[in-house]
TORTISE-438130 format. One record per atom (N, C-alpha, C): atom name; residue number from 1; residue in one letter; x, y, z. Coordinates in steps of 0.05 Angstrom, whole numbers, plus 5000, padded with zeros to 4 digits. Example, Ala and Ser with C-alpha at 12.3 -4.5 7.8 and 13.67 -1.06 7.14 Angstrom:
atome|num|residu|east|north|up
N|1|A|5264|4886|5156
CA|1|A|5246|4910|5156
C|1|A|5264|4934|5156
N|2|S|5257|4955|5142
CA|2|S|5273|4979|5143
C|2|S|5258|5001|5157
END
This chain:
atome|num|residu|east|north|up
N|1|X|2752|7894|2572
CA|1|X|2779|7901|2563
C|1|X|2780|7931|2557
N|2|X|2803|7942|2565
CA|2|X|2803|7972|2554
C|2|X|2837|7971|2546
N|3|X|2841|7990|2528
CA|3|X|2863|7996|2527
C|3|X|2882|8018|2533
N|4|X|2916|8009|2533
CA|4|X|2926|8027|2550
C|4|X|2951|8036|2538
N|5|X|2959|8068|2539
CA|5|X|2980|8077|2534
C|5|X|2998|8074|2558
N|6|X|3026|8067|2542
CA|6|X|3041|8076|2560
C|6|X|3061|8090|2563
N|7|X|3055|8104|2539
CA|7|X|3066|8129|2546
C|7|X|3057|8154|2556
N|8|X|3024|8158|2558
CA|8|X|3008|8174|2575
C|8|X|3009|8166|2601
N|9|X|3009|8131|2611
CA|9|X|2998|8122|2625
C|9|X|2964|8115|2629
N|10|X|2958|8125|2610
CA|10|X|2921|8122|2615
C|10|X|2911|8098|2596
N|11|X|2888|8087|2602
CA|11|X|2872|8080|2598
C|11|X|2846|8091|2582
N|12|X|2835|8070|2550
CA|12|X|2820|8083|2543
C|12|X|2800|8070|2526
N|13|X|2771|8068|2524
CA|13|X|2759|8047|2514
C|13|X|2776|8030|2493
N|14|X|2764|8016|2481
CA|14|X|2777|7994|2479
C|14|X|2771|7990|2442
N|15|X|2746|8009|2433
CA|15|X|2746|8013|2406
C|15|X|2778|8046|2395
N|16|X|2791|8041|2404
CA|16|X|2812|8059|2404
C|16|X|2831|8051|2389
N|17|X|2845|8051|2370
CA|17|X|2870|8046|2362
C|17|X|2895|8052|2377
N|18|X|2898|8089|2373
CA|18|X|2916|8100|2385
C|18|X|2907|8123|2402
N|19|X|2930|8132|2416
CA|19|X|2918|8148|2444
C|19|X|2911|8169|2424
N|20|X|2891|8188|2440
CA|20|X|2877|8209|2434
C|20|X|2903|8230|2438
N|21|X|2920|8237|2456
CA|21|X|2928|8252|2472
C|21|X|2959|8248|2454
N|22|X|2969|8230|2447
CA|22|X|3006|8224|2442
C|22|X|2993|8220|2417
N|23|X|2977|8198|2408
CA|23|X|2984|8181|2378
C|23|X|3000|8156|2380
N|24|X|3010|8155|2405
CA|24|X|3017|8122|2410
C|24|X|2997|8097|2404
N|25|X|3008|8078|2401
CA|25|X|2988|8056|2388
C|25|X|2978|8042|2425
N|26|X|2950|8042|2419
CA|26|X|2946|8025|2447
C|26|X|2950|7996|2453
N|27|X|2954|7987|2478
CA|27|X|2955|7961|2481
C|27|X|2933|7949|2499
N|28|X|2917|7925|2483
CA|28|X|2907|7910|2500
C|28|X|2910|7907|2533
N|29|X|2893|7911|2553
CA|29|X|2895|7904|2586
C|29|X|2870|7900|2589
N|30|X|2873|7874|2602
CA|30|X|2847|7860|2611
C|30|X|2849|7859|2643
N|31|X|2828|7865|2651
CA|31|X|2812|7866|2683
C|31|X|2836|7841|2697
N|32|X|2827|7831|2725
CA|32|X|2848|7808|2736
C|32|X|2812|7786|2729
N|33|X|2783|7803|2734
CA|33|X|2770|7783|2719
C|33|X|2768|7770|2683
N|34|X|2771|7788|2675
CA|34|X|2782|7785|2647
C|34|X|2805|7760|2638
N|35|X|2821|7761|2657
CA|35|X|2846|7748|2653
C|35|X|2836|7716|2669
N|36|X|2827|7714|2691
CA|36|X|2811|7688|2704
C|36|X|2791|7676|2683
N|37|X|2783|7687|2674
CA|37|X|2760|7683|2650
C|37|X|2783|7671|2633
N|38|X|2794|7681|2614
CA|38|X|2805|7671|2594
C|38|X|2830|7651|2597
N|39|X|2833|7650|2627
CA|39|X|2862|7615|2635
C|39|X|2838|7598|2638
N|40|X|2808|7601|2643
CA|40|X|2791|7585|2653
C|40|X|2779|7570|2621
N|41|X|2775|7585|2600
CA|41|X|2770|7569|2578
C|41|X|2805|7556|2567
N|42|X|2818|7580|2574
CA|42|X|2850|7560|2565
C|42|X|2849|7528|2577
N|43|X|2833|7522|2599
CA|43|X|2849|7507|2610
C|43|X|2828|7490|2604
N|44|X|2801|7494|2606
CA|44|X|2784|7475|2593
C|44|X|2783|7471|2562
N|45|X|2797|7481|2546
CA|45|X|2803|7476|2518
C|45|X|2824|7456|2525
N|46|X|2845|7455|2536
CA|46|X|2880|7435|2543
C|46|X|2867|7410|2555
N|47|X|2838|7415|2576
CA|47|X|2827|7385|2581
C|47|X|2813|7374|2559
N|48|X|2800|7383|2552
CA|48|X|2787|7366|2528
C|48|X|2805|7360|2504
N|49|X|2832|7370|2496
CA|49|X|2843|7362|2482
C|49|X|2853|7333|2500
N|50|X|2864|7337|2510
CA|50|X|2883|7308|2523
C|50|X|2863|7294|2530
N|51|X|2837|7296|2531
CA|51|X|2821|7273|2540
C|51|X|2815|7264|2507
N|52|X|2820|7277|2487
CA|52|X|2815|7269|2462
C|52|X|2836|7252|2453
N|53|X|2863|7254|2458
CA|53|X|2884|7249|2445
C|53|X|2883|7215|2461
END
């Protein structure tokens, strides 16, 4: 994960609050693996619930 201004447009590690450059607050952006990763435990957390219920 790194984070991203957008009002620079950049990107910037991810221990960052706010941009170095503006002082805008950064926002969370995760990889497209990052994001496959985390619908992949979403979705095995939603099966094991309904196989519970």
């Amino acid at each position: 994960m790194t984070k991203h201004c957008d009002n620079c447009n950049e990107d910037y590690e991810r221990a960052l609050k706010k941009c170095p450059v503006c002082g805008e607050k950064l926002k969370e952006h995760y990889t497209e693996e990052e994001m496959a990763q985390i619908q992949k435990e979403n979705d095995d957390v939603a099966a094991i619930t309904t196989m519970l219920w």
